[in-house]
Structures are given as C-alpha cells and as structure tokens.
N, CA, C and O of each residue as an XYZ file, in Angstrom:
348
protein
N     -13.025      2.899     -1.131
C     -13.206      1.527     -0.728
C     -13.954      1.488      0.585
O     -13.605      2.073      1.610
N     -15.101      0.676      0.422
C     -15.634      0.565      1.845
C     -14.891     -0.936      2.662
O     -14.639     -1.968      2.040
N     -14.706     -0.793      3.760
C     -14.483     -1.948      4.618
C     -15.281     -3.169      5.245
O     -14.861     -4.094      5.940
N     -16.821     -2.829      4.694
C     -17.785     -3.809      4.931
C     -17.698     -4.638      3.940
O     -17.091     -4.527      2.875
N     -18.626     -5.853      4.535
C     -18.015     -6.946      3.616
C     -19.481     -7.223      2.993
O     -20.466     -7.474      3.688
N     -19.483     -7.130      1.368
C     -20.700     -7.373      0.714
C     -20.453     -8.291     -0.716
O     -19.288     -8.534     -1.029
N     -21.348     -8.693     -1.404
C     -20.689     -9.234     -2.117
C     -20.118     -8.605     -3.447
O     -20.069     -9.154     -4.548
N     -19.698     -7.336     -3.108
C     -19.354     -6.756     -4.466
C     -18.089     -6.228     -3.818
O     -17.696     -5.105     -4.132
N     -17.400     -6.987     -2.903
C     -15.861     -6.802     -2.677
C     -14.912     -7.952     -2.437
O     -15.364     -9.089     -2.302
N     -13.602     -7.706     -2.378
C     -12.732     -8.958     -2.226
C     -11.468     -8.367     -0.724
O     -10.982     -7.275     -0.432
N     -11.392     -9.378     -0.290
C     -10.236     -9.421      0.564
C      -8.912     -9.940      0.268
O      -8.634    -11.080     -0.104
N      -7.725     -8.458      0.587
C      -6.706     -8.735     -0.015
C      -6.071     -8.833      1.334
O      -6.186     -7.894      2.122
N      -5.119    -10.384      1.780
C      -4.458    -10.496      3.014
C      -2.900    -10.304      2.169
O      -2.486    -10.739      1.094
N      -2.314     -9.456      3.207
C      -0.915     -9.233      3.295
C      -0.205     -9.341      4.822
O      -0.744     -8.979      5.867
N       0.951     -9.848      4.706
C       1.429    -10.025      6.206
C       1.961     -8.239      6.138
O       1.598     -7.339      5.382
N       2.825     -8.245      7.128
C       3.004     -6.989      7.943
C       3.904     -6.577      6.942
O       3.916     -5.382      6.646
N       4.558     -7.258      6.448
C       6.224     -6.490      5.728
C       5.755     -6.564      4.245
O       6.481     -5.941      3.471
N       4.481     -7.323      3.589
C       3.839     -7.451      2.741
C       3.324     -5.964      2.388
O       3.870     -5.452      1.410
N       2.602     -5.405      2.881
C       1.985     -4.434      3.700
C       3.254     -3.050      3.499
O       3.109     -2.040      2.810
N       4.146     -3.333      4.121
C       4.826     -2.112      3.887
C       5.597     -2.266      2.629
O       5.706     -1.327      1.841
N       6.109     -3.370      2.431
C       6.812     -3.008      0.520
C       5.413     -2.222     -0.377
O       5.486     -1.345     -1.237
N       4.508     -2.719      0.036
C       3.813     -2.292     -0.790
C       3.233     -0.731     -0.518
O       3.125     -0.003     -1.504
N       3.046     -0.470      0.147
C       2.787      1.069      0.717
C       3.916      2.124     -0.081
O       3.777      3.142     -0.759
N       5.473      1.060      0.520
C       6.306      2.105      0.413
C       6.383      1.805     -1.562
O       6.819      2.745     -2.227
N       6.051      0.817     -2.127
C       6.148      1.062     -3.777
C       5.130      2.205     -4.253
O       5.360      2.796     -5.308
N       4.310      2.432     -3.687
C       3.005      3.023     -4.086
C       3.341      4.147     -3.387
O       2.467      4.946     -3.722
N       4.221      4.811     -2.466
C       4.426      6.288     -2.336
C       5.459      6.626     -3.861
O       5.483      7.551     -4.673
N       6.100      5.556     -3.724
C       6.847      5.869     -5.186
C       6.976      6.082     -6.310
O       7.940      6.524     -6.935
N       5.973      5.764     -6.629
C       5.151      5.685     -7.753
C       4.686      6.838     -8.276
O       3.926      7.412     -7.495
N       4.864      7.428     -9.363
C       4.483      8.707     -9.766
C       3.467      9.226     -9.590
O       2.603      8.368     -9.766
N       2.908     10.407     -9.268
C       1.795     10.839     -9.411
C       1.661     11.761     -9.954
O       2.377     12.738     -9.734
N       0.276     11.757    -11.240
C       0.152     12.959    -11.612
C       0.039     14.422    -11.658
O      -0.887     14.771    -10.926
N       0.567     15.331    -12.180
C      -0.067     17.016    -11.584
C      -0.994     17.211    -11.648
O      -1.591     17.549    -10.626
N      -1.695     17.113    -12.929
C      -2.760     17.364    -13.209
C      -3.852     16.382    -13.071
O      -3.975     15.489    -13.910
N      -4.388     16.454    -12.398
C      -5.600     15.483    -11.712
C      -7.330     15.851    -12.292
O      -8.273     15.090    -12.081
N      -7.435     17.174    -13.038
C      -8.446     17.405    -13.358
C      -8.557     17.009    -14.585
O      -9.748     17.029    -14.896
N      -7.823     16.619    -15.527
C      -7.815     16.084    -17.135
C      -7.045     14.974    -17.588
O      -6.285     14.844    -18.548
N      -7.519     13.980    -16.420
C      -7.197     12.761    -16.457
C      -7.955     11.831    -17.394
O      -9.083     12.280    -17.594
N      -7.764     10.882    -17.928
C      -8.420      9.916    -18.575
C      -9.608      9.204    -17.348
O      -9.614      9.348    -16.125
N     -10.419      8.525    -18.117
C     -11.594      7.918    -16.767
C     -10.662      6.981    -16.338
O     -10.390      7.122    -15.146
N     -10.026      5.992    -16.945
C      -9.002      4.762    -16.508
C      -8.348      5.035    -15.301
O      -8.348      4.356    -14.274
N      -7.636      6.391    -15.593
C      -6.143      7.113    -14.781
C      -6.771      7.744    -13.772
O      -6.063      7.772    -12.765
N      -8.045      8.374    -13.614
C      -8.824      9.170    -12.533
C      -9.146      7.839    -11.497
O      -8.960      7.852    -10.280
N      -9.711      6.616    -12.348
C     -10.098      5.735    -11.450
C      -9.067      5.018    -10.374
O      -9.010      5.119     -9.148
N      -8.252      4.234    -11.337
C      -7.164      4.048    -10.834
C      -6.209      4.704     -9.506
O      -5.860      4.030     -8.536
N      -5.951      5.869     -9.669
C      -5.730      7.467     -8.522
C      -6.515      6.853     -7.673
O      -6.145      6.361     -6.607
N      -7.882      6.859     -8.210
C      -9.115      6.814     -6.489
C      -8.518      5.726     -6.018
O      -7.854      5.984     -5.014
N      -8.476      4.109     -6.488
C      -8.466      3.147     -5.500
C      -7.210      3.335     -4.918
O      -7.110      3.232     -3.695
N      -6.149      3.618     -5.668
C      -4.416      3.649     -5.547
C      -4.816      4.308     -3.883
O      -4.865      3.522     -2.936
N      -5.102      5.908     -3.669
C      -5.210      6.732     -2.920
C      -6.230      5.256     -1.617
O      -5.549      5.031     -0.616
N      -7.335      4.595     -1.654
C      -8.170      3.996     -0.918
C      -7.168      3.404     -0.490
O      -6.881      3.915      0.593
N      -6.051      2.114     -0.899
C      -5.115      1.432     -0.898
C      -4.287      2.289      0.220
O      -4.214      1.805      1.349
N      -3.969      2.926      0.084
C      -2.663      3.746      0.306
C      -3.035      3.889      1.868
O      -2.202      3.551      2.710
N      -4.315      4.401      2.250
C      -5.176      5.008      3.552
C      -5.297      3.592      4.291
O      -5.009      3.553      5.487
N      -5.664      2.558      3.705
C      -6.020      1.503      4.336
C      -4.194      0.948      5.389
O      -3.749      0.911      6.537
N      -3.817      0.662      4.069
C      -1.940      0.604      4.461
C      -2.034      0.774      5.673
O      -2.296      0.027      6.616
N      -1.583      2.778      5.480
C      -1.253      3.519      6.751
C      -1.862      3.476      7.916
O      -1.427      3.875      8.997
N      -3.179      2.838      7.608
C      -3.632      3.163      9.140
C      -3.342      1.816      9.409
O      -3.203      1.547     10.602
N      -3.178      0.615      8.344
C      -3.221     -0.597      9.803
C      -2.007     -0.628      9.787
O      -1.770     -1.806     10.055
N      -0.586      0.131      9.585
C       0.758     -0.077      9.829
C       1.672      1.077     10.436
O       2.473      1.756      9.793
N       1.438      1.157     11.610
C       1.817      2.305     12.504
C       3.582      2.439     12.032
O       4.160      3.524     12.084
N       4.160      1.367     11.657
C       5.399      1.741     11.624
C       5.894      2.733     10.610
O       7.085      3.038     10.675
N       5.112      3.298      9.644
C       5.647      4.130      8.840
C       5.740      5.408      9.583
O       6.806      5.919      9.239
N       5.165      6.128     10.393
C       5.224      6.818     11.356
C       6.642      6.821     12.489
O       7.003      7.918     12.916
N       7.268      5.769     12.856
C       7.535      5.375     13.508
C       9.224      5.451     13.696
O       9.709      5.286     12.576
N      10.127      5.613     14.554
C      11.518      6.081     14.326
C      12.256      4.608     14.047
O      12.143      3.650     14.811
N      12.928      4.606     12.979
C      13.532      3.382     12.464
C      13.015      2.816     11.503
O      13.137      1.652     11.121
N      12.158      4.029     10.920
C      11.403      3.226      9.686
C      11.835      2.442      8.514
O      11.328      1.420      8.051
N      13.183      3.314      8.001
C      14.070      2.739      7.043
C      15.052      1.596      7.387
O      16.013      1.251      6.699
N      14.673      1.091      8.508
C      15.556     -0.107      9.061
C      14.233     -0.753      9.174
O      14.402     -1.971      9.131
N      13.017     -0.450      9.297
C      12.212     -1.596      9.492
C      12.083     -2.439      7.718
O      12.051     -3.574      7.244
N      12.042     -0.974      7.245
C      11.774     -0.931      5.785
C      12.655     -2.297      5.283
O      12.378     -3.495      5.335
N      13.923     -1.516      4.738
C      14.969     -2.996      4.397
C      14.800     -4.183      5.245
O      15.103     -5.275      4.765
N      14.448     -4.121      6.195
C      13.921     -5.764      6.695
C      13.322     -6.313      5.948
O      13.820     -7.158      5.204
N      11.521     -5.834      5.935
C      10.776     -6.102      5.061
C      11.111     -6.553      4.209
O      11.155     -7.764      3.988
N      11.647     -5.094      3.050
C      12.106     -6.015      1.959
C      13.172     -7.366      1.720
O      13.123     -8.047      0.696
N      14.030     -7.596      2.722
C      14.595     -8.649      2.595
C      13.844     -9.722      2.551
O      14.009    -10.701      1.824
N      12.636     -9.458      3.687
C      12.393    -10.700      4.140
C      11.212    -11.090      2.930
O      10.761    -12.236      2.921
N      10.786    -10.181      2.018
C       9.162    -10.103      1.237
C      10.326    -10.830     -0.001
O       9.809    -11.653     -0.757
N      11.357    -10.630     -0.136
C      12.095    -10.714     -1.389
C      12.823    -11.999     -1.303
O      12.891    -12.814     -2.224
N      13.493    -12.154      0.150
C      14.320    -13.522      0.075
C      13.708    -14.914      0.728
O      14.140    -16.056      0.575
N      12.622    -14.490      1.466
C      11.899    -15.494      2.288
C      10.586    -16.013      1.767
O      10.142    -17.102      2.130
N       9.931    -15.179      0.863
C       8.892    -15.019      0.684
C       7.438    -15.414      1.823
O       6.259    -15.672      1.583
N       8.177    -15.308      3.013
C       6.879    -15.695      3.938
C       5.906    -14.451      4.447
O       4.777    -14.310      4.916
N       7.028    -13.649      4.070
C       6.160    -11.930      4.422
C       6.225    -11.743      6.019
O       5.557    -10.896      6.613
N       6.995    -12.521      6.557
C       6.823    -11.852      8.144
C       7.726    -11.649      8.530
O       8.592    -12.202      7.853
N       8.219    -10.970      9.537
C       9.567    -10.674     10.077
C       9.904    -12.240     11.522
O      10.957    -12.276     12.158
C-alpha cells in the first residue's frame, strides 16, 4: 500500500481503539505456513492483510507499550459498547 493519495486509492478513518481491535483481530487471525503455494486470491489478500497490519503499528505506539492488555479491553469495550471508537 502506498500512502500517497492518487486516484486509485481510498481512505480508511479509524479512531484510536478502532485501530487497535482491529490490529489486535488481524494478529489473530490465522496465518498460513505455506506462503509459496498459495492461491492468487490468498497470496493477495496476505499482501494487503500484512500492508494493513504495518500501517496499524506504526500509527499506534501502544501496542508496544506496558499496559497493553488493559489498554486493549478498553478499546474493546469502548469499540463494542459505545460505538464511538474513542476512549
């Protein structure tokens, strides 16, 4: 994924806790072993999943960060019971 803006891309806004449910669903998420005899669908898919994943981490320092699994269940409370996505 490139980060410039052209017209052959879209902008996906997520608030902060938006942002980490989703990071942390997508570490969860299975991944294949075998990566060399993938279907074109399942190879493609991998690439953006993996683009997704990089973008996340770098704009959300808290996964790094001590208290992550307490920031975590916040999030999800707040992405699940509030639906405003922010803390």
């Amino acid at each position: 994924m490139d980060e410039t803006s052209d017209d052959n891309s879209i902008t996906l806004e997520l608030t902060r806790n938006e942002a980490m449910v989703m990071l942390e669903w997508l570490e969860r998420m299975d991944k294949p072993e075998d990566r060399e005899n993938l279907e074109p669908f399942e190879a493609a898919v991998l690439s953006v999943r993996a683009d997704v994943e990089c973008i996340l981490e770098a704009s959300h320092p808290d996964i790094f960060a001590p208290g992550y699994e307490d920031k975590l269940e916040n999030a999800i409370d707040d992405v699940r019971y509030n639906r405003s996505g922010d803390a």
